[in-house]
Structures are given as C-alpha cells and as structure tokens.
C-alpha positions, 0 to 999 in steps of 0.5 A: 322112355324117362319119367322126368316130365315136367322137372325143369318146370317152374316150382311156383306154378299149378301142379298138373293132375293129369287124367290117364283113362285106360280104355284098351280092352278088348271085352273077350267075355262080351263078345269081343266087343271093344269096352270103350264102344260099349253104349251108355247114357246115349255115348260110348263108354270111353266119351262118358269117362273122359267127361268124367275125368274133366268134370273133375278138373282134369284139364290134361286127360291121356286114352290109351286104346288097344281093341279095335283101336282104329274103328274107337278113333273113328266113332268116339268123339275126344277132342282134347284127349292124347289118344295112346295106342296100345298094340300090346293090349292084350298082354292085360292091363300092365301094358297099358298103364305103362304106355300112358305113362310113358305119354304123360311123361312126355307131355310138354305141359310137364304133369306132376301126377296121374288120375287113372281110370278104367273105362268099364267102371261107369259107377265111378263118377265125378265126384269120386275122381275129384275127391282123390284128384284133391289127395295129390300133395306133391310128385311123390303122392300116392292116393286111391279111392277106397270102397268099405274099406277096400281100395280101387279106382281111381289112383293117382301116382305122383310122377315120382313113382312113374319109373317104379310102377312102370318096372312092376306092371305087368300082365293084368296086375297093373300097380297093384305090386307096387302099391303092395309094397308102398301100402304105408304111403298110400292116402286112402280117400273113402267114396263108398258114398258117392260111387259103386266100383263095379266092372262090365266085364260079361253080358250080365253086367250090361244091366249096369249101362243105361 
C-alpha cells in the first residue's frame, strides 16, 4: 500500500495530525497479559490512551491491536477509533508502526501526519502529546518529545516520510533507524516537565497504574 493519503486534497484546508496508538502487545513478562486491558484509573489502558490522544486535539485517532485482539475489541470501548488489526505482532513493534500507517494512508479524510503513542506509557499525558502535536509544520515534519535530553514518545511523522520509515521498521526498532539517520531533521519538544516516559513492561511496573 502507498503512502500518498491526502495529496490530491485541498492546499488551504486544515492540516489533519492524526493520532496512531500502538496497542498490540502481548506483555509476555506480565503474564501474557494483552497491555492494552491492563487497568488504570477505572478503564483500560488503551481507553486512557485514546482519550489522551483526543484531549490533545487528535480528531483522527487509528489503534492498531495485535494480543488478544478479539477479547480487547470485545472489552474496550473506542468509538470513533480506526481499530488496526495486527496478526504479525509478535514480530515487536516494527509491524505495527507499519500497519497503522498503512491505514493512515488510507483514510479518506487524507492525513498530512501521525502522532504515535504507545499504549503502556501512561506517564505521558495530554499536554505532552499537544506540545509535540503543535511542532507539526508541514508533510515533511519530524518531531519527538524529548526527556532531559533524551528523545521518546510521542513522534510525529509527517506523511512524507511514511514510505521511508515503513521500508526501515522492523522488529522492535520501530523508526528509531530512520529517525537515526534524519536526526538533523528531528524538532525535538522538551516535556521533562509535564510527563514521565516509563514503560509497563513487568509486574513491577504495575506500581505505576492506578
């Protein structure tokens, strides 16, 4: 599939930043537990997230699943939400970044960039995602959050440069390759601030959810 969504769409028109919440993994040291169900504040993580996302002005909001994708579609509620089904999930995150671009690009309403978000990074809330939401500049913006110095979630990739991060993800690198080799083009937007970046990735880090 291309990556041309939205090109034939009016110049003048409101540029769509699009949210694409990755949510397909599996938790393999949480018991296989899918992360997307895990519990916090009352709802599962991938609601929280989503509401995160629209909080911060993401009108357009694709999730791709992967583990236990039918028993998340059954108990997550994401009206609204282009819901991605990942069988190759298990392969780490590349597969999925590509997946959801592929539906970004395919959206009729012709989205100019992605806000990407992992589910299991609930530290990162709205403010944080609309800071790096409002560094998008044109379809070839590239932006990440970034950490005492160190950059992490959320990214945002301009449309044109779906192709080249989709040819380089693989495994669980996602685009950290491509965003290697176009560092120099990268907007970094500082959010020590206002977010913590940490993962739930074990039992341990369940401490994290409330």
């Amino acid at each position: 599939m291309g990556y041309a969504g939205g090109m034939t769409a009016a110049e003048d028109r409101t540029p769509v930043v699009a949210g694409l919440l990755l949510a397909a993994g599996g938790g393999r040291r949480l018991g296989g537990r899918p992360k997307a169900l895990l519990p916090h504040r009352g709802r599962p993580l991938v609601e929280h997230a989503v509401g995160v996302l629209r909080e911060a002005g993401c009108e357009v909001v694709h999730v791709v699943l992967g583990a236990s994708v039918e028993l998340v579609r059954e108990r997550a509620e994401l009206p609204g939400c282009v819901l991605v089904d990942n069988p190759e999930w298990a392969e780490g995150m590349g597969s999925s970044l590509r997946a959801g671009l592929a539906s970004l690009a395919a959206d009729p309403c012709g989205v100019d960039a992605a806000l990407v978000l992992l589910v299991d990074q609930p530290g990162i809330g709205a403010e944080a995602v609309a800071r790096v939401r409002a560094a998008y500049g044109s379809r070839d913006s590239l932006a990440a959050a970034s950490y005492d110095g160190e950059r992490g979630h959320p990214v945002l990739f301009g449309a044109g440069h779906w192709a080249g991060i989709a040819e380089t993800a693989v495994g669980d690198r996602g685009a950290r390759d491509y965003l290697a080799a176009h560092r120099d083009a990268i907007t970094p937007v500082d959010c020590s601030d206002v977010a913590e970046p940490y993962d739930i990735d074990t039992e341990a880090d369940l401490a994290h959810l409330e």
